[in-house]
KOLFITOR-657410 format. One record per residue: residue in one letter; x, y, z of N, C-alpha, C in turn. Coordinates in steps of 0.001 Angstrom, whole numbers, plus 500000, padded with zeros to 6 digits. Layout:
N
AXYZXYZXYZ
...
***
This chain:
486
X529409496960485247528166497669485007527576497317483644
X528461497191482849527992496858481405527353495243481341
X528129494455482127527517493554481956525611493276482579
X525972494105483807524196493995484428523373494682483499
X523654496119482460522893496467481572522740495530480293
X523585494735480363523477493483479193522529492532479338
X522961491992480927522002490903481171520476491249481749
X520305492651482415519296492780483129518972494209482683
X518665494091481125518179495846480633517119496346481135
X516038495876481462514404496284482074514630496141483582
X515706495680484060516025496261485520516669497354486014
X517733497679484648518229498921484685517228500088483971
X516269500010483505515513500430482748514673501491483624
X514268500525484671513155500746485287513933501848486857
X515517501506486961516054501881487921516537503933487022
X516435503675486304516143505019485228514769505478485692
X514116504895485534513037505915485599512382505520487107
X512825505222487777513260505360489437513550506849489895
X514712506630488980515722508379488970514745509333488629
X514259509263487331513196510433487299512364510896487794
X511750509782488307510492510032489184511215510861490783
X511903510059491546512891510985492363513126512672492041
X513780512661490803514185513871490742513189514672490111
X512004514371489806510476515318489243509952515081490701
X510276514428491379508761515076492864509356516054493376
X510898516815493298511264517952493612510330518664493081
X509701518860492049509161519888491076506887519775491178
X507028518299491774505646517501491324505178517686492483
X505509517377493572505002516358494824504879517470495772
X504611516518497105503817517930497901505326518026498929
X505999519582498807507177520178499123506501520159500456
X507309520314501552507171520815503075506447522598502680
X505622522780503377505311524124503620506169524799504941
X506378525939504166507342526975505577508531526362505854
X509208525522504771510570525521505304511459525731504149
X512682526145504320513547526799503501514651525364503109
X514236524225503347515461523260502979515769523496501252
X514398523240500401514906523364499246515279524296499053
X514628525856499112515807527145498781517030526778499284
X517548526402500348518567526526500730519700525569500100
X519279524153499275520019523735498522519941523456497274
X519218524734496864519122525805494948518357525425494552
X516852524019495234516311523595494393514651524572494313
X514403525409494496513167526078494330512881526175493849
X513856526948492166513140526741490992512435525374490233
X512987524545490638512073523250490254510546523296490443
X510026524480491426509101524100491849507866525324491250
X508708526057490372507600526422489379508111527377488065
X507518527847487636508063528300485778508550526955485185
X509546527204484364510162526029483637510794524962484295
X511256524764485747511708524227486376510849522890486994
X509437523605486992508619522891487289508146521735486143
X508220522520484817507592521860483887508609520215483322
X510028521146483408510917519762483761510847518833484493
X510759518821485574510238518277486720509061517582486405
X507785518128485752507038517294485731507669515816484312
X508293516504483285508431515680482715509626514601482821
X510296514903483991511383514017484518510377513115485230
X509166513286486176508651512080486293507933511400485965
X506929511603484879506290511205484240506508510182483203
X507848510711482666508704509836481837508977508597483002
X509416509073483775510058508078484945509329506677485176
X508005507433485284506824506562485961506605505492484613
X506669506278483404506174505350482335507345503849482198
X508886504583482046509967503735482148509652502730483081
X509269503044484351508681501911485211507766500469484880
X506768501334484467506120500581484105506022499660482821
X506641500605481914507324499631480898508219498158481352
X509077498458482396510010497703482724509464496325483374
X508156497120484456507646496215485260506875495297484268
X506632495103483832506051494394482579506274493637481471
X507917494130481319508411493529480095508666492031481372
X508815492617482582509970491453483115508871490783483924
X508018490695483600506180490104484660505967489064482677
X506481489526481581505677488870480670507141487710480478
X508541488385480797509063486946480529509934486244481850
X508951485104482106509545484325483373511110483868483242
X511447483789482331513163483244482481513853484358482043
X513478485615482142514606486762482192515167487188483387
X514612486856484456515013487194486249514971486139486915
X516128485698487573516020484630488829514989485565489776
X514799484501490791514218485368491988514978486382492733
X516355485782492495517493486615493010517375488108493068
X517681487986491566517470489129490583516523490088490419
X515201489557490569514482490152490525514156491447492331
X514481489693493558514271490663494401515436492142494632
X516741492258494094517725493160493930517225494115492974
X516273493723491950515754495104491523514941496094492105
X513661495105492852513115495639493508514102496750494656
X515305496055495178515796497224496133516629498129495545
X516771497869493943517325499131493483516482499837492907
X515126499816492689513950500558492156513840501481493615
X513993500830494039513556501691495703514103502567495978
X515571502176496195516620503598496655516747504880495847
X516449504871495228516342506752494776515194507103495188
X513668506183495386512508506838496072512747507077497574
X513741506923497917514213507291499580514611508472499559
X514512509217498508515194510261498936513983511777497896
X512753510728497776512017511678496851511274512586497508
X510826513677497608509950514342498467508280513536498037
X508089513679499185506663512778498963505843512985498076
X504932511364497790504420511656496507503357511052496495
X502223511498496093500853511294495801500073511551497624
X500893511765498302500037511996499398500663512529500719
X499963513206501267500743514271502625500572512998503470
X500530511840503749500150511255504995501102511068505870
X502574511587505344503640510767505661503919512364507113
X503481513191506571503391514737507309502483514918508405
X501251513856508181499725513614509088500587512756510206
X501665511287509334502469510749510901503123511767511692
X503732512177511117505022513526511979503823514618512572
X502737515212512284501793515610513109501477515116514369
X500803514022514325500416513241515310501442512948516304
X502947512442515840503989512261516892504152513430517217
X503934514489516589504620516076517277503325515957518481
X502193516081518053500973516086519611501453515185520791
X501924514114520484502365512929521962503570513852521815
X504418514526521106505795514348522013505983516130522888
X504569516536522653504122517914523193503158517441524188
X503369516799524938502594516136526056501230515652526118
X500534516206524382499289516296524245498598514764524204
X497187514224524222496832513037523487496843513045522149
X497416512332521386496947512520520208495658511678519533
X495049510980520751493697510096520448492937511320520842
X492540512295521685491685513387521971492377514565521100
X493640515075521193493929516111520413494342516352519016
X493730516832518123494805516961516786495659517806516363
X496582517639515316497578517814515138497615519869515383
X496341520000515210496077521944514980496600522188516201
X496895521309517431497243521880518513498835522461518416
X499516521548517750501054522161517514501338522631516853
X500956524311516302501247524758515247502505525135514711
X503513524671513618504992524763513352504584524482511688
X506092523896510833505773523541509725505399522139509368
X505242521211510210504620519985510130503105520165510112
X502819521078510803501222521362510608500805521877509224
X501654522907508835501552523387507765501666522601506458
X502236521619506539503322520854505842501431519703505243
X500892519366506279499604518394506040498335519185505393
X497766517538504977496547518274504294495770518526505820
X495559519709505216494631520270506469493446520063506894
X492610519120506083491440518564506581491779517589507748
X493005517322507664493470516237509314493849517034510580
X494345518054509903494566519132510884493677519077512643
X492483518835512630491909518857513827491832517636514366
X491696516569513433491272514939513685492611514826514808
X491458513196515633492242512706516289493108511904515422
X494547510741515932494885509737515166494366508458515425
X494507508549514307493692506268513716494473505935513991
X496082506086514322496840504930513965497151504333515528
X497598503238515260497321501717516095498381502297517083
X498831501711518639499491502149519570501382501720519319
X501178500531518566503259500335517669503396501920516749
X502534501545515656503186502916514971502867504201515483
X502391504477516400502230506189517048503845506004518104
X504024504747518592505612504647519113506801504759518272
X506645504237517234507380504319516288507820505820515530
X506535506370515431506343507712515075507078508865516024
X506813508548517320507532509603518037508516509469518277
X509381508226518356510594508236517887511182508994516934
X510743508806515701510665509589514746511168511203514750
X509999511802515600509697513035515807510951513151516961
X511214512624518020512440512713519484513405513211518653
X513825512672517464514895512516516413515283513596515884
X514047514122514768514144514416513845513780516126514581
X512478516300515489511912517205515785510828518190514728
X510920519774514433510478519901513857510900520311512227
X512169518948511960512361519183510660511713518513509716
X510817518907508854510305517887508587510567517126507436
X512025517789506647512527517142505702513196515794506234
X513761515835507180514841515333508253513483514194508430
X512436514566509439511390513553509076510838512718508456
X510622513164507090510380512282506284511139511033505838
X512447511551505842513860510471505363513811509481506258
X513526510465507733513628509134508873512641508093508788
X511195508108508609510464507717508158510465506654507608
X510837506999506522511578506278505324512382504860505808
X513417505322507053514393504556507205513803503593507572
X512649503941509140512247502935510069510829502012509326
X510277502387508080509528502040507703510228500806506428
X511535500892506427512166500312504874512010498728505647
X512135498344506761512532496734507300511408496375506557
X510325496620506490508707496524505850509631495577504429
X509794496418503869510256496105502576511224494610502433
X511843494850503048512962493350503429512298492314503927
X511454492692504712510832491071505332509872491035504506
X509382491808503025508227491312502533509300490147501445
X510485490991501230511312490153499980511821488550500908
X511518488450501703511638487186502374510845486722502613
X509220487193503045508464486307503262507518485931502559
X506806486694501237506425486823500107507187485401499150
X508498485148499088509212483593498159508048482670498941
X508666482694500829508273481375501135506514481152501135
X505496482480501010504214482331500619504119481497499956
X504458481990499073504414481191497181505041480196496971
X506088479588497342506368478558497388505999477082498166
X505155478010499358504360476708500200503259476276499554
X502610477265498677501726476506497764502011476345496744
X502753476160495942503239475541494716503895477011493950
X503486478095493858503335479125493277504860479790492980
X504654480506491865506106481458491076506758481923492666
X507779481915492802508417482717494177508549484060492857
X509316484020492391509470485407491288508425486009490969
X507208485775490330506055485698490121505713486635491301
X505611485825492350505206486597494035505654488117493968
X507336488106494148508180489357494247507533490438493238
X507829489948492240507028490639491084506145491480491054
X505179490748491577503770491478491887503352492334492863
X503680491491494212503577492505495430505012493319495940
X506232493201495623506836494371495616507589495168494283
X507693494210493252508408494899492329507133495741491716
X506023495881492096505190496873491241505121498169491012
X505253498990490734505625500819490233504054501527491328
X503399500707491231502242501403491515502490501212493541
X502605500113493818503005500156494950504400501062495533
X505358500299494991506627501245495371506414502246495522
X505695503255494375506091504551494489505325504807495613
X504058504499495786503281505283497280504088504501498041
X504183503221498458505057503054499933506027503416500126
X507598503685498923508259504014499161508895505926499184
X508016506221497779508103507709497801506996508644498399
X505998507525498807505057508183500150505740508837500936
X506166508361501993505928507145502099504942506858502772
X504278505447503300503324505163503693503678503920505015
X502414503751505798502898503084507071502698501348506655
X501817501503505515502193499908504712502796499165504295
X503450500169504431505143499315503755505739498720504889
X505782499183505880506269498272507131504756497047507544
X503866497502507256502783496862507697502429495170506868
X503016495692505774503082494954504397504076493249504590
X505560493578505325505893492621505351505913491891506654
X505671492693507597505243492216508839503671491339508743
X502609491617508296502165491043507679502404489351507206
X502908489679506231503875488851505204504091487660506115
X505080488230507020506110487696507874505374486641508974
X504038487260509734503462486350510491502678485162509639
X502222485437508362501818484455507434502687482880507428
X504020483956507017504905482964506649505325481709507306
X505479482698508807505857481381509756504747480654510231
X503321481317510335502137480447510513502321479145509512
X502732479331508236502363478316507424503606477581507237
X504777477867507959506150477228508189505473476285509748
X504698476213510063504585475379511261504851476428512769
X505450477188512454505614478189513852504685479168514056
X503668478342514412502437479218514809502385480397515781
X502722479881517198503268480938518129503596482339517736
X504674482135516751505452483147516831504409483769515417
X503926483065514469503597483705513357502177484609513961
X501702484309515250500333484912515724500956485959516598
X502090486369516875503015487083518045503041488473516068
X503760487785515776504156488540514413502799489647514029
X502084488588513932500448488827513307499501490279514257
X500009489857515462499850491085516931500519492460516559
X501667492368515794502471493210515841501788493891514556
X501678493353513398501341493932512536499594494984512931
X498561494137513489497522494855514189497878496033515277
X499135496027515913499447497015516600499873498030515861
X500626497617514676500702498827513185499486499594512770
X498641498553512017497467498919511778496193498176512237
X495206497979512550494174497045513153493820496330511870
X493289496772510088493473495885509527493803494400509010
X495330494720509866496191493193509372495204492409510768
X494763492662511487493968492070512773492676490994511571
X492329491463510353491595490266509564492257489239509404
X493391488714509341494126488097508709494052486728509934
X494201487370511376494331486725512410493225485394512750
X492284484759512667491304484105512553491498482600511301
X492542482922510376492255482239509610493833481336510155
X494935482004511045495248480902511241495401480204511864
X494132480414513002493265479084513346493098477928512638
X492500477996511688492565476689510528493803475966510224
X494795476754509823496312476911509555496650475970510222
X496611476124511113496896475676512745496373473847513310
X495254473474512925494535472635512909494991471746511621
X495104472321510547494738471220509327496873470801509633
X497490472242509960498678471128510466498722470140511335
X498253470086512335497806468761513344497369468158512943
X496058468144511896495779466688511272496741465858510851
X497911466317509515498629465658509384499220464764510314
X499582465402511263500242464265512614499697463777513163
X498326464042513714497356463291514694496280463407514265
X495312462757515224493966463232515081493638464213516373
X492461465507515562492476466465516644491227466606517136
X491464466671518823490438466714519810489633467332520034
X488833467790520770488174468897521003488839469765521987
X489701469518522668490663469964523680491450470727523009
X492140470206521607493094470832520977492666472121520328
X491002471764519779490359473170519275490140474124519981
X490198473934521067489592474932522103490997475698522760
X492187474840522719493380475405523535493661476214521928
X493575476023520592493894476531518997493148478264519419
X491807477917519421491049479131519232491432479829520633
X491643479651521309491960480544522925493564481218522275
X494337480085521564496124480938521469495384481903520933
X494834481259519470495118482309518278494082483946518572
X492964483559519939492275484776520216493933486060520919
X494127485144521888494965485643523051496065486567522943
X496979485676522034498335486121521551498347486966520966
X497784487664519666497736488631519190496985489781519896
X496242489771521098495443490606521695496596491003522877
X497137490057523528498328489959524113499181491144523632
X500094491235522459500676491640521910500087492894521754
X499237493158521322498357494545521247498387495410521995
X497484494553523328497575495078524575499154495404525176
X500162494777524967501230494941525254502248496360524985
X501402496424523273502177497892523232500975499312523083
X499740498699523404498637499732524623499529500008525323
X499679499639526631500267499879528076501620500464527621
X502608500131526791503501500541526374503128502711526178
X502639502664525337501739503848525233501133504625525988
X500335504065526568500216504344527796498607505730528035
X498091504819526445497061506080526012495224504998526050
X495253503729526510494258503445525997493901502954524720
X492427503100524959492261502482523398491459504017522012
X491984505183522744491820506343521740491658505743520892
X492664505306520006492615505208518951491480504979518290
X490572504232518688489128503850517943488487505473517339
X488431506554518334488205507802517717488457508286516620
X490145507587516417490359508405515057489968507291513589
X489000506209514116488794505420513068487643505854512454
X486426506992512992485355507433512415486118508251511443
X486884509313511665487509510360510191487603509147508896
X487830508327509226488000507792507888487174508067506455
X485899508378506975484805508325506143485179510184505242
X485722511009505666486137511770505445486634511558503904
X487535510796503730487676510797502454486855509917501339
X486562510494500456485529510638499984485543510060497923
X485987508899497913486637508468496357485488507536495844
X485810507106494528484491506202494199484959504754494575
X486601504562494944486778503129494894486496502391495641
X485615502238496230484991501178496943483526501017496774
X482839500357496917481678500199496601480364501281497392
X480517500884498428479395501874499049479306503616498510
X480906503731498609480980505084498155480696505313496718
X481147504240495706480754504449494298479088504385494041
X478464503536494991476864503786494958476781504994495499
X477126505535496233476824506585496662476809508078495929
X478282507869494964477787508319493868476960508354492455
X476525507061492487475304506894491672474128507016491467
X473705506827493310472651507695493447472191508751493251
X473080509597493874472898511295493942472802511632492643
X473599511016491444473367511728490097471857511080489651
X471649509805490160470210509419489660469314509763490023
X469013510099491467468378510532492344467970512422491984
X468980512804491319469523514383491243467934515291490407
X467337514432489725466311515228488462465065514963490099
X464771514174490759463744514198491398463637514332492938
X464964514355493451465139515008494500466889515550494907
X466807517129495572468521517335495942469032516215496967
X469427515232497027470163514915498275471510515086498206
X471799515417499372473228515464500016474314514309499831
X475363514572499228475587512942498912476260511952500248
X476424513000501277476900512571502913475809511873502855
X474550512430503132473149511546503336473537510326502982
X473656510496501750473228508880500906474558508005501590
X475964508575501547477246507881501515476582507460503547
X476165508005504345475945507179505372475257505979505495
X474164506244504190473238504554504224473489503946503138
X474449504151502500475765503216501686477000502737502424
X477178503350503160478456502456504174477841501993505401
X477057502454505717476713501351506551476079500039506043
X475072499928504954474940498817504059476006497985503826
X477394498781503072478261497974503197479056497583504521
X479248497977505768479603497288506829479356496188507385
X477580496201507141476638495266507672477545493969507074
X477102493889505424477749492804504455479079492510504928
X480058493850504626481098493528505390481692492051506157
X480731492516507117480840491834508774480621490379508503
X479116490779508147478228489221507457480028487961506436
X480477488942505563481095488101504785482754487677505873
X482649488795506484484033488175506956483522487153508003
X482439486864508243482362485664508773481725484155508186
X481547484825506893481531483727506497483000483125505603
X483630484270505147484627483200504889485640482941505447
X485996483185506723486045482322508061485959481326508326
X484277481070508430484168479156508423484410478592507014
X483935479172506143484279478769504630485580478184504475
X486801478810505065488424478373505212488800477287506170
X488118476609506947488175475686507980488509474488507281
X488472473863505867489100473000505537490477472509505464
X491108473502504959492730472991505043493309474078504910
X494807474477504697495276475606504809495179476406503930
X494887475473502370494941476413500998493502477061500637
X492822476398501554490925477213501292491008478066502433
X492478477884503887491951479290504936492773480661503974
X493946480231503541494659481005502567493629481890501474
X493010481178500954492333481373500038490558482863500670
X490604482391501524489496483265501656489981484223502901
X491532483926503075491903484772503966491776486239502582
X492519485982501431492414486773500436491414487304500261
X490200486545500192488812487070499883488065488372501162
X488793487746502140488422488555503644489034489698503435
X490871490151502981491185491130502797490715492313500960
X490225491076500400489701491908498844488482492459500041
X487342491885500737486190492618501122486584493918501743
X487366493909502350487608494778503264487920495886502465
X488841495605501244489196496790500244487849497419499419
X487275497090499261485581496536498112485025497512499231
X484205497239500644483364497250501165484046498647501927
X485215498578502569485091499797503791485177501267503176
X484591501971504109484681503533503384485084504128502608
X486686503801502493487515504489501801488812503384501375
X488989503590500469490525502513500002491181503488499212
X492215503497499514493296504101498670494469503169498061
X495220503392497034495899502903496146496680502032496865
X497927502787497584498766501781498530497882500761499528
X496900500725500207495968500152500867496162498508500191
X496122498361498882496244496852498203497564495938498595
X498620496721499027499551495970499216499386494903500559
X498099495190501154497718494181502186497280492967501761
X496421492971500348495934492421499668497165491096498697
X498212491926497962499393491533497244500014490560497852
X500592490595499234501556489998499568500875488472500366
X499465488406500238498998487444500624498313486584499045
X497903487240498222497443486329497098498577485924495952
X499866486345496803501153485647495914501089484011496487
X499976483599497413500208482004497365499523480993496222
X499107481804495170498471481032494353499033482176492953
X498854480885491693499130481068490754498423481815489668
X498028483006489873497245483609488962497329483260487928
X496270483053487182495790483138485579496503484132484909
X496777484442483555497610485683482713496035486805482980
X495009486395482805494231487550483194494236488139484181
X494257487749485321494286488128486524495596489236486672
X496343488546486508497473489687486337497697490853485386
X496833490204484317496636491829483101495729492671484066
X494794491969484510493836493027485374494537493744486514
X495631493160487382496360493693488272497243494774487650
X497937494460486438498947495859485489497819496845485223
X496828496245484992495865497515484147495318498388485221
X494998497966486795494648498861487446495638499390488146
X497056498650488150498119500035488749498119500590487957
X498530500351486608498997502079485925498178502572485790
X496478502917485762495337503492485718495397504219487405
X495584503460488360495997504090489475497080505122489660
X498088504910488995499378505496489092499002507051488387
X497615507235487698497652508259486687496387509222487528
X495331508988488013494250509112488710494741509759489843
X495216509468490402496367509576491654497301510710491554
X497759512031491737498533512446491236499371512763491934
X500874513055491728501926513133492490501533514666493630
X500831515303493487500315516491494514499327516370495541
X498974514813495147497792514773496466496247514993495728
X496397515506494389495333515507493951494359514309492846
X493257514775492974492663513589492308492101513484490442
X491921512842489521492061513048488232490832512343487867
X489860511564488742488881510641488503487693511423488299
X487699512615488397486345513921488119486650514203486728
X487711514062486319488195514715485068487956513769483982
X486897514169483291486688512864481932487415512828480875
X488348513780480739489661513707479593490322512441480570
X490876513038481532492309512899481693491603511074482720
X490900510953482825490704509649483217490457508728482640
X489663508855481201489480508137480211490836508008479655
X491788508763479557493290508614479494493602507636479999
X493554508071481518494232506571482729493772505433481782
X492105505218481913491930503761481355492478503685480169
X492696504390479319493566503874477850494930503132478086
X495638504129479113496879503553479341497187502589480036
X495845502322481319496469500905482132495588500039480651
X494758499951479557494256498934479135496065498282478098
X496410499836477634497696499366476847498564498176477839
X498588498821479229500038498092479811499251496598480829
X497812496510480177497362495373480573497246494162479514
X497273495082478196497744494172476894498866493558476804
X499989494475476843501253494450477057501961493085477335
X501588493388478386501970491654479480501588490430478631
X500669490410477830500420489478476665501091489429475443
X500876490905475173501483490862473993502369492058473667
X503729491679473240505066492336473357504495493306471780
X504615495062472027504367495525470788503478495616470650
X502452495721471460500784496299471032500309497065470133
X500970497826469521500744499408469261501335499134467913
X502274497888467663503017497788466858503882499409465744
X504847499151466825505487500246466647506765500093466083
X507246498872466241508661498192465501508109498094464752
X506892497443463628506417497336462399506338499247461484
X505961500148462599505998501244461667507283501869461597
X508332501040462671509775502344462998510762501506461480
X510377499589461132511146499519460324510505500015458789
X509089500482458617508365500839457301509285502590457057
X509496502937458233509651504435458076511170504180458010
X512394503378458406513373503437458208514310502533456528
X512715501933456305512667500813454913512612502432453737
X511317502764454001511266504270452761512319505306452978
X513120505448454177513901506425454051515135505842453430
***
């Protein structure tokens, strides 16, 4: 043990404040409503008077240790093999397996929805208000009536879940946890061979899209359905650009049967697909046409496959209007949307729904417009379909209704095929930990609050310096002035 704290201090560092963060969402995070698990094993007081206040500062500290860590070991490339690095990542993880959820009830909205299918109900026509227990109680209740968005794999996945667990929903969450962790493993495998097919850091890769504090903690102490979505994902990339197309567009199906999202990704490796045949031959028009028919088919195939599996249709599209429901500035339409209304505010009241409907639909239109153009834009070779496959998933984050924090890891595990600039990546540290703070471990939001957000930006600008420069703050210069005069 002494020796891994010797050789790998900012891995053990960060696996510290792993621990904290774990043991403050007892006190922080959003507890199950109506169930007696924590009274029953002494931990209640954590969850308010002084117990709480510990708690908050067990994770807060936690979160910072994190991010300290994630950073010291992002600014020096020869302190972690890839090895190494990917083993931190799975020891940063395992104490968030066991955290009560954090920064968001969604993980309570899955176990809802599987409780409606496994109560005979639809859960594309019915919502979760139909089964009232402590899983209902347990969610934010604005979902309470909604149908579910989610794709026809993970509502299977989910009621498994629920067959299991039933209506415990501590027991739930863990399970969750379990069936959602493969996510995590096939991203630490398929994330190297990204980055390495185009020249790029394999460590570097890991680094970014899973060793990050800002991700982990929502996918893993979410938890969230991205995290499985994330390396599956990953995974059909990988083998698309390993030459095993088939299977990487079979993969690619699966991940759209998770979420419809990863369904952007699908189109570009068409190109993929082609600029490998050039190398060997010259390609026909026969060959383009049998290319674009797989790469339509197979993943629709697959889709459709675990439709019928389900055995519900295509509901699901219903529960893709709630989306607009939530209501943040990070995306564009919605951040105009709040710009208006305050500009708009001295010469006429509008509603800011009003405005946010002819702001997202503006942005859909574009949307649409751009994901088809950089589409054909990627038809050159694999590193320009790669390349604006990225740009297709940044629009999608930018442009659709609503984006939330974990939402980027769709984004991460595909732009580890290229070698970011040191800016690019200060800009990536500076908006997780600004995220990580905005965001709060209760589900609530901090971006209304002009103290405490102008905060966030102070602190992701520190831990976006950081990564450049070791000692920002220069604080070893005042700890040896104050230990020189004493």
């Amino acid at each position: 043990m002494s020796d891994v704290i010797r050789r790998y201090p900012n891995a053990v560092l960060g696996f510290i404040g792993s621990l904290g963060v774990m043991a403050g969402s007892y006190g922080l995070a959003d507890v199950p409503r109506n169930d007696s698990t924590l009274a029953d094993a002494g931990l209640a007081p954590m969850t308010y008077g002084h117990g709480k206040t510990l708690a908050g500062i067990a994770f807060w500290l936690g979160v910072a240790l994190m991010v300290i860590a994630w950073v010291r070991i992002g600014r020096d490339h020869r302190a972690m093999t890839l090895r190494a690095t990917s083993a931190t990542a799975l020891a940063w993880a395992a104490p968030l397996m066991f955290a009560v959820p954090t920064f968001s009830r969604d993980v309570y909205a899955y176990l809802g929805q599987a409780t409606v299918l496994a109560d005979g109900f639809d859960p594309y026509q019915d919502g979760p208000a139909h089964v009232p227990g402590p899983v209902l109680d347990s969610m934010a209740q604005i979902w309470a009536p909604t149908t579910s968005p989610y794709s026809p794999a993970f509502m299977l996945l989910a009621r498994g879940v629920v067959g299991v667990t039933g209506e415990n929903v501590f027991a739930g969450v863990m399970a969750f946890r379990v069936v959602l962790l493969p996510g995590l493993l096939l991203a630490l495998w398929a994330v190297p061979r990204i980055a390495a097919h185009f020249g790029a850091s394999r460590r570097l890769g890991v680094w970014l899209a899973v060793l990050n504090p800002m991700l982990l903690i929502h996918l893993v102490g979410g938890p969230h359905s991205e995290l499985l979505l994330m390396g599956v994902l990953a995974a059909g990339i990988a083998l698309a650009l390993g030459r095993r197309h088939v299977w990487g567009l079979v993969v690619l199906g699966v991940a759209a049967a998770l979420k419809v999202t990863a369904g952007v990704a699908v189109p570009f490796v068409l190109w993929i697909w082609l600029a490998h045949l050039r190398r060997d031959r010259e390609v026909t028009a026969r060959d383009r046409i049998g290319m674009f028919a797989a790469t339509a088919a197979i993943p629709s195939a697959v889709f459709g496959a675990f439709t019928m599996i389900l055995g519900l249709g295509f509901g699901w599209l219903n529960g893709l209007a709630f989306a607009d429901r939530i209501i943040n500035p990070f995306t564009v339409p919605t951040l105009l949307g709040h710009v208006f209304s305050y500009l708009l505010a001295p010469f006429h009241v509008w509603n800011l729904q009003e405005i946010l409907g002819i702001t997202r639909t503006i942005g859909s239109v574009v949307l649409t417009v751009l994901l088809v153009l950089f589409w054909w834009r990627g038809r050159h070779d694999e590193r320009g379909a790669m390349r604006f496959m990225c740009f297709a998933m940044f629009a999608v984050l930018l442009l659709e209704p609503s984006t939330l924090p974990w939402y980027y890891s769709w984004l991460t595990v595909l732009v580890v095929a290229f070698t970011l600039p040191l800016w690019a990546r200060q800009v990536i540290v500076g908006l997780s930990a600004y995220l990580l703070i905005v965001f709060q471990p209760d589900d609530s939001i901090l971006f209304y609050n002009p103290l405490e957000s102008a905060l966030a930006v102070a602190l992701g600008v520190l831990a976006a310096v950081s990564l450049r420069t070791p000692d920002p703050l220069r604080l070893r210069r005042f700890g040896s002035l104050v230990r020189g005069h004493a």
